[in-house]
C-alpha positions in Angstrom: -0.3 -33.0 49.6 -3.1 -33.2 46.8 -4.0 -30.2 47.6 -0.6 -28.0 47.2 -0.8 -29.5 44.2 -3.7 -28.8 42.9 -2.7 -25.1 43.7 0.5 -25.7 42.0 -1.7 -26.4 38.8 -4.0 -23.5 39.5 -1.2 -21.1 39.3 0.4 -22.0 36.7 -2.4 -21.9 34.3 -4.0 -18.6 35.4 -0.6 -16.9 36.1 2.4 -18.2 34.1 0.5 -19.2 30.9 -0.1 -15.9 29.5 3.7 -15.3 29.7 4.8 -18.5 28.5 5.2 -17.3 24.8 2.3 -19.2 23.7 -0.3 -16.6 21.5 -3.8 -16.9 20.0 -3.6 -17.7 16.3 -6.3 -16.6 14.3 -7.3 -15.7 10.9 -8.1 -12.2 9.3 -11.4 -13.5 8.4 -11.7 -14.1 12.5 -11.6 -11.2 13.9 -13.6 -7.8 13.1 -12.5 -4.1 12.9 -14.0 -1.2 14.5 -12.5 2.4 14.5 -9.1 1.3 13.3 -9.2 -2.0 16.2 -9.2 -5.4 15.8 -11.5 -7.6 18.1 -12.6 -11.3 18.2 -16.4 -11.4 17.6 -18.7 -10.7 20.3 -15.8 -9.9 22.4 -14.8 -6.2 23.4 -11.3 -6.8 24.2 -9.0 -5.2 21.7 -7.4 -8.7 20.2 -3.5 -9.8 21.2 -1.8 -12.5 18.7 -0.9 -13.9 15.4 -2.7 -13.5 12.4 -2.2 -16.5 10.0 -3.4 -17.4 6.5 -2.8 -15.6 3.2 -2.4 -13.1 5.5 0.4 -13.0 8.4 1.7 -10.5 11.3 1.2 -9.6 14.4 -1.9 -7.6 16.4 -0.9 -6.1 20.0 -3.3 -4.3 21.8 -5.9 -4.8 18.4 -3.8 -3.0 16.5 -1.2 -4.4 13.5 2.6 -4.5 14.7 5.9 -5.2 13.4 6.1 -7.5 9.8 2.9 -8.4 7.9 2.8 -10.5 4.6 0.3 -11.3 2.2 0.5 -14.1 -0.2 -1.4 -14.9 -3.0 -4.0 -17.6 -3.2 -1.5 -20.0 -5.3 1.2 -19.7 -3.1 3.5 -16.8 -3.7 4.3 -13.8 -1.5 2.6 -10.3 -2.8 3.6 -8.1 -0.8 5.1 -7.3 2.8 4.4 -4.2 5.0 6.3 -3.0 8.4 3.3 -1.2 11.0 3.7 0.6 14.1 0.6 0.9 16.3 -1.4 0.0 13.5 0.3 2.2 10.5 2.2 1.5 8.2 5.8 2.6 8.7 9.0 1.5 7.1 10.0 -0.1 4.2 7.6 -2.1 1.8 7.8 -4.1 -1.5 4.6 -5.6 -3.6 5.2 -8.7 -5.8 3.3 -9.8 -9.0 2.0 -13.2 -9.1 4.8 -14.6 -10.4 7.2 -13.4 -8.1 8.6 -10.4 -9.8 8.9 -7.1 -7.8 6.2 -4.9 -8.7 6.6 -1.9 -6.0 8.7 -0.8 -3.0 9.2 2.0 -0.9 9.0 4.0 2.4 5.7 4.5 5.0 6.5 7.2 7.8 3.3 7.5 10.1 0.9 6.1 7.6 1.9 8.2 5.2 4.1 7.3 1.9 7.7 8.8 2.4 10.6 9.2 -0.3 11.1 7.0 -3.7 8.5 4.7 -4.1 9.6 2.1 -7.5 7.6 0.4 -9.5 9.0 -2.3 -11.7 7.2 -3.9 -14.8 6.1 -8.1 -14.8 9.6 -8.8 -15.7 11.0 -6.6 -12.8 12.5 -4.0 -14.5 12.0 -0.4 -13.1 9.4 0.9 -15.0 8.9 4.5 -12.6 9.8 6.2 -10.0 7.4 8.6 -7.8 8.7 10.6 -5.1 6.8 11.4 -2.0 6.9 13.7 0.9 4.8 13.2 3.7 2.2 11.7 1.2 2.1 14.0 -1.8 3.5 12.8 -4.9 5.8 15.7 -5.7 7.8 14.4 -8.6 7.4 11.3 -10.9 10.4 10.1 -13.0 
């Protein structure tokens, strides 16, 4: 009987854990980067987890996924980026210290898409830039 359990125990640690939901947490300042990857030090395993701190999101496969924020060192949020496989892609917005927007726009592939804003301390649009497939083309 000890022994079925003791398998029981076995299993579920080296086979269900993993898909329990539970993930690493680490810090940016945790894991390293090489050719666009993110790893754990002295490990060459491409890193899987959360990313918490100033800075917060989500690495699969050692590459940034889904919703990252950055917040400054006194507490408010400055900024928030959507990646896929490790570029930027979607919407974005920037914040000034104080909480104000300062940017936002449109990533497509890594590459700035559309109107991109930019609004003054107070939050009031100071310019517009528009960009296709990178290239400012027109500012307003």
């Amino acid at each position: 009987m000890k022994r079925s359990h003791f398998f029981s125990i076995l299993f579920t640690v080296y086979f269900l854990y993993p898909f329990s939901g539970f993930t690493q947490k680490l810090s940016i300042d945790d894991l390293i980067e090489r050719d666009g990857i993110y790893y754990e030090v002295f490990d060459d395993n491409p890193f899987n987890g959360r990313v918490e701190g100033i800075l917060n999101g989500q690495i699969i496969n050692g590459r940034w996924e889904g919703v990252w924020t950055h917040f400054y060192k006194n507490g408010p949020l400055g900024s928030k980026f959507n990646y896929k496989e490790g570029k930027k892609d979607g919407s974005f917005e920037t914040y000034h210290d104080n909480g104000q927007l300062l940017s936002r726009g449109t990533y497509v592939n890594g590459v700035l898409n559309g109107i991109m804003e930019i609004y003054d301390i107070r939050g009031q649009l100071k310019a517009q830039r528009f960009f296709k497939q990178g290239i400012q083309s027109y500012q307003k």
